[in-house]
Every structure is written in C-alpha cells, then in structure tokens.
C-alpha positions in Angstrom: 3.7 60.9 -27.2 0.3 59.8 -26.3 -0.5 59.6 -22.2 -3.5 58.3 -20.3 -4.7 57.9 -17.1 -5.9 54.4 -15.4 -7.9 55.0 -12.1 -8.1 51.5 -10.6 -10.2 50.1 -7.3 -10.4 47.0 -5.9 -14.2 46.6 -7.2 -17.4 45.7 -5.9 -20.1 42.9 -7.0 -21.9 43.0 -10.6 -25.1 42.7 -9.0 -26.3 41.9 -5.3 -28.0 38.6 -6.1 -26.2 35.8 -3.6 -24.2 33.9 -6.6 -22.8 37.4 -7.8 -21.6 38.4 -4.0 -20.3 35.0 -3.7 -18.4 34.9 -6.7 -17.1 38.4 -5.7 -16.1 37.2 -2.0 -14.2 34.0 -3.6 -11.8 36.6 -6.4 -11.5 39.4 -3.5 -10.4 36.8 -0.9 -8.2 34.6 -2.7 -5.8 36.8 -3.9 -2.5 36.5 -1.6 -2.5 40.2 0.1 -5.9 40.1 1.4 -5.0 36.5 3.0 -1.7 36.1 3.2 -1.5 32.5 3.7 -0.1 30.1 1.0 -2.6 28.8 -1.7 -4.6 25.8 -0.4 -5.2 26.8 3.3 -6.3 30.4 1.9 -8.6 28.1 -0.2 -10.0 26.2 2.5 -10.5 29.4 4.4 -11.9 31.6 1.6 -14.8 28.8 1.2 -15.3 28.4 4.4 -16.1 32.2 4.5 -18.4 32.1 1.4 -20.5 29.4 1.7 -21.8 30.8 4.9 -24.3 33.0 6.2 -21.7 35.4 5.0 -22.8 36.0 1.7 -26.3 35.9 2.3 -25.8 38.9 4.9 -23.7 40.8 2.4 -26.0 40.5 -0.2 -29.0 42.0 1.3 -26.7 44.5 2.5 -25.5 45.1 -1.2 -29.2 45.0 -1.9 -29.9 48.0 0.2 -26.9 49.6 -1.0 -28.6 49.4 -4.7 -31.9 50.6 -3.5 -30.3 53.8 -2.2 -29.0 54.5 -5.6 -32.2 53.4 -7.4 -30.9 49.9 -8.4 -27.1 50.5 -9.2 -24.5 50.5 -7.3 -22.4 53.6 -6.2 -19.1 53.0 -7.1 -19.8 52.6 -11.2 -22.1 55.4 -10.9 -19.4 58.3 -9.6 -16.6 55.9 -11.8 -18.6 56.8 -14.8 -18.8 60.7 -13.6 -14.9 60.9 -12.9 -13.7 59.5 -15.6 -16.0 61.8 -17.9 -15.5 65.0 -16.0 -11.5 64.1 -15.7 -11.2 63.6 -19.6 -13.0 66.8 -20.5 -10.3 68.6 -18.1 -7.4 66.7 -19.5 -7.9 66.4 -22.9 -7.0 63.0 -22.7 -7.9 59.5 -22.5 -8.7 58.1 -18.6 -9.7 54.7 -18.0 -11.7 52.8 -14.7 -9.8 49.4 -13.5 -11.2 47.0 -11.5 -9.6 44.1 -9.6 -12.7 42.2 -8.5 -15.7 43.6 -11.3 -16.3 45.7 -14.7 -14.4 46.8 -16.5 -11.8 44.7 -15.4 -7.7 45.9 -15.6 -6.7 43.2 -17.6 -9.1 44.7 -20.3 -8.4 48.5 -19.9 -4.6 47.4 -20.0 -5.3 45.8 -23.3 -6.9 48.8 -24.8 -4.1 50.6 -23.7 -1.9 48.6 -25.6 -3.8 48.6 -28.5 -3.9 52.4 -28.6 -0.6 52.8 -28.1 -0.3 54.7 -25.5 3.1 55.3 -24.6 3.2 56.8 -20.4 0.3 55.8 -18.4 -0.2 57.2 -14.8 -2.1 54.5 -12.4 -3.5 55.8 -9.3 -5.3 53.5 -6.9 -8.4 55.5 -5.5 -7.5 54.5 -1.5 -5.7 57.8 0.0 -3.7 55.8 2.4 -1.4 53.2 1.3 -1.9 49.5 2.6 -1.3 46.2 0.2 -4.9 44.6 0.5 -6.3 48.1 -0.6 -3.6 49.5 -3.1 -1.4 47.1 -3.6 -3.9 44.4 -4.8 -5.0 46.7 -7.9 -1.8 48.4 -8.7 0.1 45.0 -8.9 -2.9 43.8 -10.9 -2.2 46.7 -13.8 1.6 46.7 -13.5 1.8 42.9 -14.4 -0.9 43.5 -17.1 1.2 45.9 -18.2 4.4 43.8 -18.0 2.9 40.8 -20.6 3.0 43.0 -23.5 6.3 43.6 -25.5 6.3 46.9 -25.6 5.6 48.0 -21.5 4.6 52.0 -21.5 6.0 54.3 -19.0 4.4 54.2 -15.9 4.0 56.7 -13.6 2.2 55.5 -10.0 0.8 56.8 -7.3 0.9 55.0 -3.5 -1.0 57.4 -1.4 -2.2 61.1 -1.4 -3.4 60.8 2.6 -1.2 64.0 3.0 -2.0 66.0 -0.1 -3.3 69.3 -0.3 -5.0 68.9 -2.9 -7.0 66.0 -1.2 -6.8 67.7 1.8 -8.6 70.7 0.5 -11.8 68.3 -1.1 -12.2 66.5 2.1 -12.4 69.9 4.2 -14.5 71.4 1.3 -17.1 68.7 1.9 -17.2 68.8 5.4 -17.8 72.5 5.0 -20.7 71.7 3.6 -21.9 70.5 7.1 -22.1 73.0 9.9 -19.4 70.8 11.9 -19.3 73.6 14.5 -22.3 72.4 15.7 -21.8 69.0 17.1 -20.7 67.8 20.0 -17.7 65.9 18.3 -15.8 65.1 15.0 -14.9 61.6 14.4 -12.9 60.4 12.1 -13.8 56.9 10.8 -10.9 54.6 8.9 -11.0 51.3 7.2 -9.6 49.0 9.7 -6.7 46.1 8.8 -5.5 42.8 10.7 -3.3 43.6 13.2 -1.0 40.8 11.7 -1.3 43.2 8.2 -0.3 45.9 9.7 2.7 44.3 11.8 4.1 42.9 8.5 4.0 45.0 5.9 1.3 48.2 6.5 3.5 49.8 9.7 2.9 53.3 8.5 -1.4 52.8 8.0 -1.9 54.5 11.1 0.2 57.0 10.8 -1.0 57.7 7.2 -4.8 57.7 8.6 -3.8 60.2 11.9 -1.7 62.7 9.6 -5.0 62.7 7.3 -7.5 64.0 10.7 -4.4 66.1 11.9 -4.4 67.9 8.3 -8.1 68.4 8.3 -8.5 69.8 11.5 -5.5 72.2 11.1 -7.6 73.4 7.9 -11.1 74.1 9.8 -9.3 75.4 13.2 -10.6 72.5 15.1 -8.0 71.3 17.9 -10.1 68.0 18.8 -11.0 65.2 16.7 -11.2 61.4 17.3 -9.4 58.3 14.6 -10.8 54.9 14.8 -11.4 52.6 12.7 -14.3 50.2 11.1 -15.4 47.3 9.6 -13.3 45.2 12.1 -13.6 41.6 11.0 -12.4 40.4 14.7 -10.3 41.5 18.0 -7.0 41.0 16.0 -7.7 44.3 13.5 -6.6 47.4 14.1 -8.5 49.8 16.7 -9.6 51.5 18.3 -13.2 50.8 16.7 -15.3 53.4 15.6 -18.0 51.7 18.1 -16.4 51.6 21.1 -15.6 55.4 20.6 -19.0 56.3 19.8 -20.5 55.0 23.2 -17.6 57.0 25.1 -18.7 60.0 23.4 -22.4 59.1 24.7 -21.6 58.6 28.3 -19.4 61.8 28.4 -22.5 63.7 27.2 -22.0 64.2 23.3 -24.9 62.9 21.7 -24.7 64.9 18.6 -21.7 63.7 16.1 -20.7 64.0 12.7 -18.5 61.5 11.1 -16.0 62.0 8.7 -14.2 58.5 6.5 -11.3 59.7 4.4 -10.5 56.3 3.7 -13.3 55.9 0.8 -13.3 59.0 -2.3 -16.4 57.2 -3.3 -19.4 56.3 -1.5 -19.9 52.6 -1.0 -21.3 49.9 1.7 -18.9 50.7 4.0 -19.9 54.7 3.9 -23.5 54.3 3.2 -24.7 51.0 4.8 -22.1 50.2 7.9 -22.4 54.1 8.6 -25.0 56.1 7.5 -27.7 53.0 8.6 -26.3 50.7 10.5 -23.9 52.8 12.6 -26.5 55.3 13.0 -29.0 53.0 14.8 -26.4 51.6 16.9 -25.7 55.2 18.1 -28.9 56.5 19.0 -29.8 52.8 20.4 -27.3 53.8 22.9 -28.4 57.2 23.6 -27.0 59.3 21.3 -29.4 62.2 19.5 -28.1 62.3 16.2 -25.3 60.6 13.9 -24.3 62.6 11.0 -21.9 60.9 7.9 -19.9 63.5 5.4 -20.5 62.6 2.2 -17.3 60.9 0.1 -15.5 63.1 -2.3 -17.6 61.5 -5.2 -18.3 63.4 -8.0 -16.7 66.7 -6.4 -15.2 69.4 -7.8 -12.5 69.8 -5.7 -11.3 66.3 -5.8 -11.8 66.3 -9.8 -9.6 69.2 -9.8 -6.8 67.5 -7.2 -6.7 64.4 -9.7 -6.5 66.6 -12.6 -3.6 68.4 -11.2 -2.1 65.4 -10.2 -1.6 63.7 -13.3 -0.1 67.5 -15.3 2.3 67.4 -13.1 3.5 63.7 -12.3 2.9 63.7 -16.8 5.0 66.9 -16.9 8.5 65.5 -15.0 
C-alpha cells in the first residue's frame, strides 16, 4: 500500500506587488467560511475590501515581510524545509497544499492520484481548530479528493492545540529564551469574529487557553496572559493583545516576551504585526523591551511531532 502525507495552509500571496496581494485578498475572502454570507453580498463586500487602501497597506507590509527573508516569503521557505526533512524521516512521499497560492491542493491532489497513492493523511498546519483557518484547506483537499473515481483513504487531522508532542516544540523554543527573565509571558492568538465563534468555532478559546495552560505547566510558570490579534474590529474575539500590553505597562512590567502558538511557521502576523509593529507600539507606550518566540519553523522537535504523528494515525 502506498501512503503519503499532504500538509496543507491556507497560503499567502505569490509576490507582494499590489495586483498579487489583491488577487490573494479576492480567493482568501470569497470563499464562504471566511465570510459567511451568501454569494453576491460576500461579493460586494470582498471588493469593497480590495479595492481600497487595503491592499496597498498589505502589500508594503508583505514587502517588508520579503525583505526580512531576503526577497521570499517565509512560509514557502520553511514549507520547502519540512517537507524535505519530514520525507527523509518517513521514507515517504509528503506534499505542501495551498488554498490561496503555490503549489495549489487541487494540483498536489492530482499527483496523488496519479501516483496511486492509496491512504493519504491531511493535516492542516493551524494547532487549534476553527473553519476559516482549518476548515477552508481541509475541505479544499477532501473535495479534490472526492472528484476522482478511485478516493484514497484519508486520514485527518483537526487540531493538535493539546498535543504533547506540539506541546513539547513550543516549550522547546521558548526555552531558547531565558523567559525567567521578564516581567511577563503573553500568549498571543489569532483572533476570530465574534459572530464565528458564536456559530460554529465555540471551543477556539478554549482550544487557545488549554495550549498556554499546557505550556506553562511544562516550564513551572503559574502566570501567563491569552489574548488575541489581528482584530479586524470590536466584534472579534478579545481580549486584544494591545489592550493587555498597556496594562502590563502601567502595572510596572515593561519587559515582556511573547509567545503565538497559533502560527508553526513564521509569517506577517508573527514577524510584521509582532516583532515590528507590536514592538513600537509597546515601547511607544513605555514599555522597555518586547520580545517574540520564534514559530516552530524548521524545528526539530516539531519535525519529530509531525513525523510521529503520521506512524501512528498510518499504523491504525
């Protein structure tokens, strides 16, 4: 029997020039669990939303996002490194999938087929489960799946946010930090509508505060802070990372170090909203010095969680 593995992400842009961001925005926001809204009024909104100062903001931020990594962007970059790493370990064929970018699902599903690969694991790369982050790629490869004749065995992941095996990389990295030192530990999510999280992604706080409450059991620290980022508006899900930051300030921690298990891979959200943008808003405010943990990337640990992973979900 011949078995693979299919990591799949949402995506991000094929290059930060506006047209590319735009034409990102537009695939990313149309699809029906991002907006849930029927067809033409998410149409109306979704252009509404690109052809605005939107996407000329995002794409200088995708620019400085590329400059950091000497014109690429992140997430291809540690994509590439996984899936090498991961198929040296396994012995067997692994495969990137992106909604929104290259190499597309669709296309790693037909390769699949054509291979004939008969069990295929799929594992979203988001830790905690919600249907604009997991869902949207993992329905993406089972209906690819689905259009062929012969359908392989899948095997699927939801989440890992409880996982020892994750929650052993994340604490590895953070011990690479000497997070006895400052003054706090916050813990920095990927926020969703409120609306989202009413309807159909009930348990995404829970998921996110079980993740800190894990961590800090590991490295003996009773204290820690969740919020959440990259709020689009009031009506997403708080309390924002922010608005936390400046209590810390006025209670007298000015030295922090952030942790955001909701991203394995560094991205924008980890190395622009954070590592820049948060960092000047905190010590604009009076703090001394902002910290970010790097994302599991290319590490060891998390390599060896994935690998482990798919033996024995493969093995059943």
């Amino acid at each position: 029997m011949k078995t693979a593995l299919l990591l799949i992400y949402t995506g991000s842009p094929d290059h930060y020039r506006v047209w590319d961001v735009m034409k990102y925005l537009y695939r990313f926001l149309n699809d029906r669990r991002i907006i849930s809204l029927p067809r033409f009024f998410r149409f109306l909104i979704v252009c509404r939303s690109i052809f605005s100062i939107r996407s000329f903001i995002s794409s200088k931020r995708y620019k400085m996002l590329a400059d950091i990594y000497q014109g690429i962007f992140p997430l291809p970059f540690y994509c590439d490194f996984l899936k090498n790493r991961l198929q040296q370990e396994l012995n067997t064929e692994v495969f990137i999938g992106m909604c929104f970018g290259k190499p597309l699902i669709e296309d790693c599903v037909q390769t699949v087929v054509n291979r004939n690969i008969s069990r295929i694991m799929i594992m979203p790369m988001y830790p905690h489960y919600s249907s604009s982050a997991s869902g949207v790629p993992l329905e993406r490869a089972i209906k690819s799946l689905c259009k062929f004749p012969v359908i392989p065995e899948i095997v699927s992941v939801n989440s890992f946010f409880y996982e020892k095996g994750f929650i052993d990389a994340y604490v590895a990295r953070i011990r690479e930090y000497d997070y006895q030192s400052f003054d706090g530990l916050v813990f920095s999510y990927h926020s969703l509508p409120l609306a989202h999280v009413k309807k159909q992604d009930s348990k995404y706080p829970e998921e996110c505060a079980e993740t800190t409450r894990l961590i800090c059991n590991e490295l003996g620290i009773k204290t820690a802070v969740t919020c959440f980022q990259s709020q689009m508006s009031k009506k997403w899900l708080g309390p924002a990372t922010q608005s936390v930051l400046v209590e810390m300030i006025k209670n007298g921690k000015t030295r922090i170090l952030v942790v955001a298990p909701s991203f394995v891979s560094d991205c924008l959200e980890t190395e622009i909203e954070i590592n820049i943008e948060l960092k000047k808003f905190f010590t604009d405010n009076g703090g001394k010095e902002l910290q970010l943990v790097k994302s599991l990337n290319g590490h060891s640990a998390w390599i060896d969680f994935i690998a482990q992973k798919y033996r024995d979900l493969m093995r059943q």
